[in-house]
N, C-alpha and C positions, 0 to 999 in steps of 0.2 A: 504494500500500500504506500503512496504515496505521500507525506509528512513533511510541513517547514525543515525539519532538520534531519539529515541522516541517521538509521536506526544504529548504522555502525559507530555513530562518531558519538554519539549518547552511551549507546552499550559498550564501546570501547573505554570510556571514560571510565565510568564502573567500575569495571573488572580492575583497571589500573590504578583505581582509589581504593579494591578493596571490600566492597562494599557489597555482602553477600546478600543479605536481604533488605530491600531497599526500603521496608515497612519502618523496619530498623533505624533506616538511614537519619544522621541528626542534621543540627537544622546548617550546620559549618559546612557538612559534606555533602547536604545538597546544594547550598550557596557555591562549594566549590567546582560541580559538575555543570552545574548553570554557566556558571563565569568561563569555563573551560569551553565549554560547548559553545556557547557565545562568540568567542574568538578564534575557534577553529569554523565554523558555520557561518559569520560575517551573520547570524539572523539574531536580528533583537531579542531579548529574552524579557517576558515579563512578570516580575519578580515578587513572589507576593510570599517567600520564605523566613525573611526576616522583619520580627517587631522592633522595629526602629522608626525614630518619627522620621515623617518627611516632611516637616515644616519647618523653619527657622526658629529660631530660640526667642524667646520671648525676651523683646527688646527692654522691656523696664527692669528687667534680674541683667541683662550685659552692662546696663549702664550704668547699677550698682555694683556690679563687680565689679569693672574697671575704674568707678572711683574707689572703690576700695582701695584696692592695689596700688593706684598712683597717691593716697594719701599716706602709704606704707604698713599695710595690713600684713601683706606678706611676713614681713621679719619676723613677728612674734606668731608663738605657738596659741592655738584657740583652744578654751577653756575645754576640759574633757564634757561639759555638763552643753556645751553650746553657748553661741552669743546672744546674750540678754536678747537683743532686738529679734535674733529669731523665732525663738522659745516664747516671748511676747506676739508674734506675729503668727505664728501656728496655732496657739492658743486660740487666738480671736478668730483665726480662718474655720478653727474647726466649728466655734461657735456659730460664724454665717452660716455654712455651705454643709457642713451635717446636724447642728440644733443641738451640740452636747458640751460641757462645759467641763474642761481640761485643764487642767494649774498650766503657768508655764513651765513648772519645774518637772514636769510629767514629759513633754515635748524636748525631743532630744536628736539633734540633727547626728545625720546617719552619710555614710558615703553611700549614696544611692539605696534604696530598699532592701537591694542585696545586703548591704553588711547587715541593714536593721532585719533581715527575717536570720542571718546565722548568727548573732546576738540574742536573736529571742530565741532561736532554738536552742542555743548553750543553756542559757539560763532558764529557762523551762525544763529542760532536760536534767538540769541540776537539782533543782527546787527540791523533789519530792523524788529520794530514791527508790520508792515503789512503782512510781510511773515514769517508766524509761522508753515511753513510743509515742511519737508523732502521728497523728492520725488526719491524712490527706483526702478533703470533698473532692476527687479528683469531676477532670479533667482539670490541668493545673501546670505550673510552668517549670518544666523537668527541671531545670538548676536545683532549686531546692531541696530535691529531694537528692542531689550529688552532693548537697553542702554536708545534708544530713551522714551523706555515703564518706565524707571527709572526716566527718568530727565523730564516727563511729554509733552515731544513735540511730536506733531502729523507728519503723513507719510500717503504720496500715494503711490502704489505700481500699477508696470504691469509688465507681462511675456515679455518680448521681443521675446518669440518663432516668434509668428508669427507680429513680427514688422522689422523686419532687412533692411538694406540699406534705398531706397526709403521712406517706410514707418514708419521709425520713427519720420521723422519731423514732419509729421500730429500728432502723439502720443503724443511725449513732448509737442510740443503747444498746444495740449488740457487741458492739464494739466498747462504750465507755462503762458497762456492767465488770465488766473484767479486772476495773481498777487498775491499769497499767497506762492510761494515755495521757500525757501532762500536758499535750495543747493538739487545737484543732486551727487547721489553716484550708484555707480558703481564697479565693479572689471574685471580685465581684465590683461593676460587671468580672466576668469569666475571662481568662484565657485558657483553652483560646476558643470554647462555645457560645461567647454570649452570654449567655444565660441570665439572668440579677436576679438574685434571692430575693422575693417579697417579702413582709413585714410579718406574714403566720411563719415562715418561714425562718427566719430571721430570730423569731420570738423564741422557736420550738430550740435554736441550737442554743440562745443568750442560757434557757432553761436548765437544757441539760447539760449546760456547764456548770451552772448553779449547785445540780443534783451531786452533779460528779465532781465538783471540786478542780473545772477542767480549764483554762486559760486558751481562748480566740487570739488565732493572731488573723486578723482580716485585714490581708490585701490589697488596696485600696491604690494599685497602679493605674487603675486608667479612671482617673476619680469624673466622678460628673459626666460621665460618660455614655448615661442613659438617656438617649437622643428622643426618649419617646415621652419626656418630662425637661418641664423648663427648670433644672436645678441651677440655673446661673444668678439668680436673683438673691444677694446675702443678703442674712438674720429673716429671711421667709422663707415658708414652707413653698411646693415639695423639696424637702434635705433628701440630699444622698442619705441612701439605706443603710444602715447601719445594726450589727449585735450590740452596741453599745447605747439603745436605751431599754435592753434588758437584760444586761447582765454586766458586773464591774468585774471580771474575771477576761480581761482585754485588751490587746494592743494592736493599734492601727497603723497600719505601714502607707503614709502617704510619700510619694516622689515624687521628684521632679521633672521624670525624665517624657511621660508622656501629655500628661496636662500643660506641662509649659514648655516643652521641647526642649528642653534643659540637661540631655541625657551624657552630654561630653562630660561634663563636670563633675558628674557624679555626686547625687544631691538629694537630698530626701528627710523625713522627718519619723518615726517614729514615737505614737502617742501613745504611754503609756496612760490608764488611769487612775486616778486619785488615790483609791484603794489599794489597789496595785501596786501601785507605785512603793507606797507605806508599809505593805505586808512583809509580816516577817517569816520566810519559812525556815524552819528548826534544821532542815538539810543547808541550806544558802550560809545561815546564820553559822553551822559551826565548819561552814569551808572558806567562808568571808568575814570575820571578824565581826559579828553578830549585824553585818549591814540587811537593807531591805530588799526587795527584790528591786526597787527603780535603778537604787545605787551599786546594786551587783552589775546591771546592766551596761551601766556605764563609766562607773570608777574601775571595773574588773573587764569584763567585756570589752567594753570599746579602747577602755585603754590599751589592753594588752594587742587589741588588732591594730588599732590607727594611732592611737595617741590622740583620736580625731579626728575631724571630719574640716576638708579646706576652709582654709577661714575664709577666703575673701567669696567662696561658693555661698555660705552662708549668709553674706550680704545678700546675692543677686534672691535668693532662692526668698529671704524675709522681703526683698520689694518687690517679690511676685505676688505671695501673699499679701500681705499688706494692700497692692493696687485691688486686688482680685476683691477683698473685702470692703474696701472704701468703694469698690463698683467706678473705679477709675479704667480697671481692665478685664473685661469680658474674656475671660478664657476659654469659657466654652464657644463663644464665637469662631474663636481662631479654630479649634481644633474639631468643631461640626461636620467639615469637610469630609471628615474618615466617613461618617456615617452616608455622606450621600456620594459617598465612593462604591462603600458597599453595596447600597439600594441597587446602582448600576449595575455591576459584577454580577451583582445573585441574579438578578434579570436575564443579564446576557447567559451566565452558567444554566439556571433553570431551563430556558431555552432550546437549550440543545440539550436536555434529558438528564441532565443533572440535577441533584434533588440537597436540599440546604438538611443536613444530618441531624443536628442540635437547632428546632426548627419553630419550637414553641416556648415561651417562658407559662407551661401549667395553659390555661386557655390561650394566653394573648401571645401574637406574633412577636419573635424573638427580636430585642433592637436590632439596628442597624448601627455599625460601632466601627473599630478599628479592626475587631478579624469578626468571620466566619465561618462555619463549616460544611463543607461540601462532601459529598459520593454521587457514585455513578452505579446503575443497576449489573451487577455480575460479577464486578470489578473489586479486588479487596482493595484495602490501602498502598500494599506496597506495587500493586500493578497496576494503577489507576497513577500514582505518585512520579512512576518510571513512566510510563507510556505518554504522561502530560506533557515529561521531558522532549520527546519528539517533536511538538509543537510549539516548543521554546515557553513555556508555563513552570514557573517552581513551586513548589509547595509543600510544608512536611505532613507526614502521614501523623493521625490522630494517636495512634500505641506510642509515641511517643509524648505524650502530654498524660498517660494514664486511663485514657479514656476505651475503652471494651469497644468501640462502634468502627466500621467502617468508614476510612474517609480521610479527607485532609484539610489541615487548619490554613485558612486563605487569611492574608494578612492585608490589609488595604494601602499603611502607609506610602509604598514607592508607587502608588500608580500614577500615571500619567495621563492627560486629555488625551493624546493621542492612540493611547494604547486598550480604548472601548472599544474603536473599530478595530483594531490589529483582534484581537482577542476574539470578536462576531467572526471575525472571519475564520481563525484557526479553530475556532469551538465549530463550527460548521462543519470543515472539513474531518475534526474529530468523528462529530454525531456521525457523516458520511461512514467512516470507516470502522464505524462501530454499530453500524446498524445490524438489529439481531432479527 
């Protein structure tokens, strides 16, 4: 059959990277068969493998950086606890745009969310040496669970496809019955299904942490991100959804990197709760000098990794906030785009007999957001993943996010106006050569 790209120069790639089943394949080594195939094929490749923003950085966080820096921020080392102004500035953000009210000695800047979920994992993992397992709402963003695979602590995982409303309580209680799991993590919206936990939803996990004695780290990377509610409007309702107005057993992982395209600099926030923050557990206490859990986090924890978090990052990252709450800067304006990138995409894919996997949130149609999920009828993941390859399409397959279903995680950020048509037209020829 005929294909954009040679079936030899795709499947030669492969074989020469290694790469025995392509279901397998991560998200590097499909980036690097694209790019390779790319340049031996002279044909465009359109790229929807990696979540990274494609919009500019949010000019009110450059232009506090850079005065930072030229008033000489640089030279000195930042406080292990964070700089006043941003720890004050997260505070009040969280109070606009999610409705919950956070000291700022709870808010504790993070080298992007990554450090903040392997800090919370140490220290949840520490707390309570009876519960030494992580337990993941999969589909969910594999790193994490390699951090876990770094620092030796063990994880459960389940698909949530078919757990939603009602039946997740039964779920997690089979799992948090067991009295082994010190924290449950989560993202939301999803990566990379979509999905946003509702408020029954949301309520039932605050609960049975409550029950269990169990610590939420949520998520909270592609914040405001629910294109199908106007959450941009600070200190009004509807707030971003959140476990945290029922349950204080919580830490919220907000970043920088895709709400404000801030993602070079490595920047992010980390909210602990008040409670939380304060608690002492008798494990923490006699391996930390009787400190609390806030202050294991970050006197222990982030010292021992960073020393810290950029100081002059930390300027840019509080005048984002700070703009975003005074309602000087619309961020979800800027970053809308992803969602009516998507709407596109799924239209042209649907189209030609592809079918969106992760496709409901419970009754209502799933947002339109920064990724989605897609399958094709016959086709597993990892052959549906490789054969997209021939038509110059990248994508990772969904077994690699945790998730049980058929299919691959489409990502919106790098698309292009031009590349709706390029795409009608290979998704055609696809359908063509895959008619059954």
């Amino acid at each position: 059959m005929d294909t954009p790209i040679k079936k030899e120069v795709v499947d030669g790639l492969v074989a020469q990277l290694g790469i025995k089943d392509f279901a397998k394949a991560t998200i590097r080594e499909v980036k690097q068969v694209a790019a390779q195939a790319e340049k031996a094929s002279g044909v465009e490749f359109i790229k929807m493998e990696m979540g990274i923003p494609g919009l500019p950085a949010a000019k009110v966080g450059v232009d506090a950086q850079v005065k930072a820096l030229q008033d000489g921020i640089a030279h000195s080392y930042p406080d292990i606890q964070g700089a006043p102004v941003l720890k004050e500035a997260a505070s009040q953000f969280v109070k606009a745009f999610i409705g919950i009210d956070i000291k700022p000695e709870g808010c504790v800047p993070v080298s992007g969310s990554m450090q903040g979920t392997f800090a919370s994992f140490l220290t949840c993992s520490q707390a309570d040496k009876k519960k030494d397992t992580v337990l993941f709402i999969d589909p969910g963003f594999p790193v994490q669970k390699m951090q876990l695979q770094v620092m030796g602590v063990k994880y459960e995982t389940f698909d949530v496809y078919d757990y939603r409303g009602e039946k997740l309580r039964d779920k997690l209680t089979s799992y948090l019955s067991k009295g082994n799991i010190c924290a449950i993590i989560y993202s939301n919206p999803n990566n990379p299904s979509w999905i946003c936990f509702n408020e029954d939803e949301l309520r039932t996990i605050g609960e049975l942490a409550n029950q269990y004695d169990t610590i939420v780290m949520e998520d909270l990377a592609y914040f405001a991100m629910d294109f199908r509610k106007n959450l941009s409007v600070p200190f009004q309702p509807p707030y971003q959804a959140t476990v945290a107005r029922y349950t204080d057993n919580y830490i919220l992982l907000i970043s920088g990197s895709k709400a404000f395209s801030y993602a070079g600099e490595r920047i992010g926030v980390t909210c602990i709760s008040d409670k939380l923050f304060h608690r002492h557990y008798t494990d923490l206490a006699n391996r930390y000098e009787g400190l609390p859990f806030g202050l294991v986090f970050s006197t222990r924890m982030l010292y021992a990794l960073s020393s810290g978090t950029s100081h002059s990052a930390q300027f840019a990252m509080a005048a984002m906030l700070k703009a975003a709450t005074d309602g000087s800067y619309d961020f979800r304006k800027e970053i809308s785009v992803y969602g009516e990138r998507a709407k596109k995409l799924k239209e042209i894919f649907c189209r030609h007999g592809f079918y969106v996997v992760y496709d409901k949130d419970l009754d209502e149609p799933i947002a339109d957001g920064f990724y989605f999920t897609i399958g094709y009828p016959g086709m597993s993941s990892g052959e549906l993943a490789h054969e997209l390859m021939y038509y110059g399409v990248s994508a990772i397959c969904l077994i690699t996010t945790g998730s049980h279903q058929e299919g691959l995680r489409v990502c919106t950020s790098f698309i292009e106006d031009h590349q709706y048509e390029l795409l009608d037209q290979r998704m055609t020829i696809f359908e063509k050569n895959n008619l059954r």
